[in-house]
C-alpha positions in Angstrom: -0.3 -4.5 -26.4 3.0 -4.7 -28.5 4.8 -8.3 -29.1 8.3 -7.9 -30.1 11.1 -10.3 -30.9 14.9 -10.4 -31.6 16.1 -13.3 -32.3 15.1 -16.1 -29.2 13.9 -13.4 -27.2 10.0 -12.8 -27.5 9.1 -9.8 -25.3 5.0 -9.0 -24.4 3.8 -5.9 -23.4 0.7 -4.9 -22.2 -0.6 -1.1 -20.9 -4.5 -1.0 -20.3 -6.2 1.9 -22.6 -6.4 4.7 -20.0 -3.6 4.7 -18.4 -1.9 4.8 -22.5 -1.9 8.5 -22.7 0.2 11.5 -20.7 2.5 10.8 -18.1 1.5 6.8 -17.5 1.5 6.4 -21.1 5.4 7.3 -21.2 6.8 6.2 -18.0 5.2 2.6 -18.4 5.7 2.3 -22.5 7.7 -0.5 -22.8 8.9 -3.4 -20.2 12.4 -2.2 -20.6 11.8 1.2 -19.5 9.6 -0.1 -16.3 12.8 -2.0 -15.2 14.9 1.1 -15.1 12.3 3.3 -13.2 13.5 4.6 -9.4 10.9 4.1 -6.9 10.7 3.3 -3.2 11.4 -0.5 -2.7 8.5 -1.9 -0.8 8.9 -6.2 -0.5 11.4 -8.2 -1.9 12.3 -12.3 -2.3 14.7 -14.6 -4.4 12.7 -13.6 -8.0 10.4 -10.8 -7.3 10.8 -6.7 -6.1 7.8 -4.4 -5.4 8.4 -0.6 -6.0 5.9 2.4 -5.0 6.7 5.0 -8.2 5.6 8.2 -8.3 3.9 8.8 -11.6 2.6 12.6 -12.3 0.5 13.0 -8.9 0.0 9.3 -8.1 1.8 6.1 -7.5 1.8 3.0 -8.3 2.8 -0.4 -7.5 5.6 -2.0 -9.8 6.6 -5.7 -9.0 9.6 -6.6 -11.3 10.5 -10.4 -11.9 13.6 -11.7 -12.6 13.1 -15.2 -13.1 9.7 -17.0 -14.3 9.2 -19.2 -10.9 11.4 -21.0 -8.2 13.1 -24.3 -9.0 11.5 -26.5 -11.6 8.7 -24.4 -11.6 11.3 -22.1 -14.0 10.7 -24.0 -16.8 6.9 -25.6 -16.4 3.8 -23.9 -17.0 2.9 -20.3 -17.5 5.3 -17.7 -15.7 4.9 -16.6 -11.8 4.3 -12.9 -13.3 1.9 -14.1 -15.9 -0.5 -16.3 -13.6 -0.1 -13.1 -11.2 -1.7 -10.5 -14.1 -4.0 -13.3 -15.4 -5.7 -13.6 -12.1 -6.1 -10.2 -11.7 -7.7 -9.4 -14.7 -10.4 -12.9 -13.6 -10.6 -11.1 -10.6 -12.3 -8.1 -13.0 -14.1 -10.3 -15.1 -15.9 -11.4 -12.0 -16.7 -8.8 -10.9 -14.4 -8.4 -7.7 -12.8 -5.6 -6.2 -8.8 -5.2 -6.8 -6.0 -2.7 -7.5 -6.3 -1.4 -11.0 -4.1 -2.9 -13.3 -1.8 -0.7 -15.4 0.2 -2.7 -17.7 1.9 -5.9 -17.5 4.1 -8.2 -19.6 7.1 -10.4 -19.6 10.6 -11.9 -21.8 11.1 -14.8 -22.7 13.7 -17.4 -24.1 13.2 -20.6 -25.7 9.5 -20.6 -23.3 11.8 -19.4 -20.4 11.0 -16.5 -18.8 13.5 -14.1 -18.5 11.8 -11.2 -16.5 8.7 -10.0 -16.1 6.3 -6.8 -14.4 3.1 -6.2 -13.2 2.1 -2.3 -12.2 -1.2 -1.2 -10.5 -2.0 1.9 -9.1 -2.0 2.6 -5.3 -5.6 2.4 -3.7 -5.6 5.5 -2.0 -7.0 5.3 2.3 -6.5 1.3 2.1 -4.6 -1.2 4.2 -4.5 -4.9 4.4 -6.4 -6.9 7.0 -2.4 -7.8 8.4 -1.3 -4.4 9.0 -4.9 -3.1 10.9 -4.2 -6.7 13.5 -1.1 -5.8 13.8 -1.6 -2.6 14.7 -4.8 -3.1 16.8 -6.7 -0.7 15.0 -9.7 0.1 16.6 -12.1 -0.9 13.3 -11.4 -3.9 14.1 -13.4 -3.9 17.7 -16.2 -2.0 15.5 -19.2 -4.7 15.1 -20.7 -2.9 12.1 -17.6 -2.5 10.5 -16.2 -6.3 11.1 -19.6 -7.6 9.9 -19.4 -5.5 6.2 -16.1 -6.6 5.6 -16.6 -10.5 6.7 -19.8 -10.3 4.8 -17.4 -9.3 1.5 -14.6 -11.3 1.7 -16.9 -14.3 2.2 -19.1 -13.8 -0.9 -15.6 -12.8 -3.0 -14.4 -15.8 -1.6 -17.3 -18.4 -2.6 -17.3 -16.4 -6.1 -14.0 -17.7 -6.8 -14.8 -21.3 -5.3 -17.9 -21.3 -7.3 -15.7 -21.1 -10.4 -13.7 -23.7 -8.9 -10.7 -21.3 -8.8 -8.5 -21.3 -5.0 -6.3 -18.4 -4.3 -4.0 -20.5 -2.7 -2.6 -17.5 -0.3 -5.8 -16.2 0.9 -4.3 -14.2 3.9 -5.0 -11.6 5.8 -2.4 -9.5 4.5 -3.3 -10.1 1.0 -7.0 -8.4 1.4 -7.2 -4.5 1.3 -9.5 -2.8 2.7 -10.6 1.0 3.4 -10.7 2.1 6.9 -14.1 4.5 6.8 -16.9 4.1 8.4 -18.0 1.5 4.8 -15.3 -0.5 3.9 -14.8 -1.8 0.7 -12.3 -5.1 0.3 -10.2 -5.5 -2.7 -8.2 -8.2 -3.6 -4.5 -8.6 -4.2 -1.3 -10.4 -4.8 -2.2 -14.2 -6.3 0.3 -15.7 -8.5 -0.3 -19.1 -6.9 -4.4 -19.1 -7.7 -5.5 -21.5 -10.3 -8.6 -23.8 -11.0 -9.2 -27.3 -9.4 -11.4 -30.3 -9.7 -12.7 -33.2 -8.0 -10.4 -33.9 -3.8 -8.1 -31.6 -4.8 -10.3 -28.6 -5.3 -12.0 -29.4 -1.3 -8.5 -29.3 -0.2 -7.5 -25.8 -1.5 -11.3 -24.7 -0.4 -10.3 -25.9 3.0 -6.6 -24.0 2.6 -8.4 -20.6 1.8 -10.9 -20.6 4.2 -8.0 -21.9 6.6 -5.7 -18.9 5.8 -7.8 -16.4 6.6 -9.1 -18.2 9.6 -5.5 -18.2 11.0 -5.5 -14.4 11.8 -9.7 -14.5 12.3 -9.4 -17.2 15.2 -7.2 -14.4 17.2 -8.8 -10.8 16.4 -12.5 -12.2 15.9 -15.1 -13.6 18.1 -16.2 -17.4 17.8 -20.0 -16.1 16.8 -17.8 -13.4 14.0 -16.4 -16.9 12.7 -19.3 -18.8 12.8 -20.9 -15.9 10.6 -18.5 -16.1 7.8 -18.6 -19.1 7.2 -22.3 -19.3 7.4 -22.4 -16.4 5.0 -19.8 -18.1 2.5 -21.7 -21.8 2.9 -25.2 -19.2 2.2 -26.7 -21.2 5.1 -28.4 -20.6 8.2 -27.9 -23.9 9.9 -25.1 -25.7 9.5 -25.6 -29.4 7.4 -23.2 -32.4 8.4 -21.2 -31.3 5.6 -20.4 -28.1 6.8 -19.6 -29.3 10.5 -16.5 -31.7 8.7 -15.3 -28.7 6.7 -15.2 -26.7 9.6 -13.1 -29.3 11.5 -10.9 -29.7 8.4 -10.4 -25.9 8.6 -9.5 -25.2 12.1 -6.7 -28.6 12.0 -5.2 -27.0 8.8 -2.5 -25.4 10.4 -2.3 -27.6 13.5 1.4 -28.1 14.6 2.5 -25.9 11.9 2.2 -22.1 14.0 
């Protein structure tokens, strides 16, 4: 990690230990050099761009900020790119699956951020949850396979309730998975996640379980529901409790599709 200023401008930089040496170690030295790198641009919208750069015989995943949130949300609290590398690197210290994280880092002045970057490396074989519904990809009719995965996004999932954390865009499109015959989930892309207490932590339990549900209800069966849930809860029979959640899950979205 290197911490340089000039002036008002404070600039953080941060490039995990084994990705510091050979080619990584050069291309990704310095926040100023990851802005000017050519890749293939992959997403864009108003403050963010995600690039897939070749580095030596891999790529990776570079999402450049230009500004530290949208409206007000510019000057309060940490940075959109900071909570984004923060989370990922709970994620780790959890224990649960996501893209490996290569370096990150931001500029700021006076507290604002100026830009910002977050790189990971591509997970070779993966695709999100989105993209395999989309496409009607035949895993996805595969009882065995629909089970593991379910079974792995609902224990991530209460891990990160448990520590009173909500992802806040628990999507469909933002869970990878491999495609084989033993699929393994990673997650990815939270920026919005953060910790809760007391009404308002239910509610964002609710809006998780509720995103994912809003792909589920279509490309899953009502007993492949009822399963998740029951594995999240850890339950066998659902409690009073459970049956209002539920409700509170499925009229989420209602009047909003």
């Amino acid at each position: 990690m290197y911490l340089r200023s000039s002036r008002l401008i404070t600039t953080e930089w941060t490039v995990t230990p084994s990705y510091q040496q050979g080619d990584t170690g050069d291309a990704f030295s310095s926040l100023e050099k990851v802005f000017s790198l050519p890749g293939e641009l992959i997403t864009t919208d108003p403050i963010s761009a995600v690039y897939k750069v070749r580095v030596g015989d891999k790529y990776y995943f570079v999402k450049r900020y230009t500004a530290g949130g949208k409206g007000i949300r510019r000057y309060l609290g940490p940075s959109r790119v900071k909570m984004e590398w923060q989370n990922l690197l709970f994620f780790q210290k959890l224990g649960l699956p996501t893209a490996p994280i290569v370096a990150y880092g931001e500029s700021r002045f006076l507290g604002k951020t100026l830009c910002g970057a977050l790189i990971t490396e591509e997970l070779v074989g993966t695709d999100d949850l989105a993209s395999l519904a989309q496409a009607e990809a035949s895993c996805l009719k595969d009882h065995n396979w629909v089970t593991a995965v379910s079974n792995q996004v609902a224990d991530a999932t209460r891990a990160l309730h448990r520590e009173r954390f909500a992802h806040n865009d628990l999507k469909w499109r933002n869970v990878l998975v491999t495609t084989g015959p033993n699929p393994q989930i990673y997650l990815i892309d939270c920026p919005a996640g953060t910790r809760w207490f007391g009404p308002m932590l239910s509610y964002r339990k609710i809006k998780d379980l509720a995103c994912l549900d809003k792909v589920a209800k279509y490309q899953l069966t009502p007993k492949q529901r009822l399963a998740f849930y029951k594995r999240y809860r850890q339950c066998g029979k659902l409690s009073i409790a459970d049956k209002y959640q539920i409700r509170k899950i499925l009229q989420f979205f209602a009047g909003r599709e």
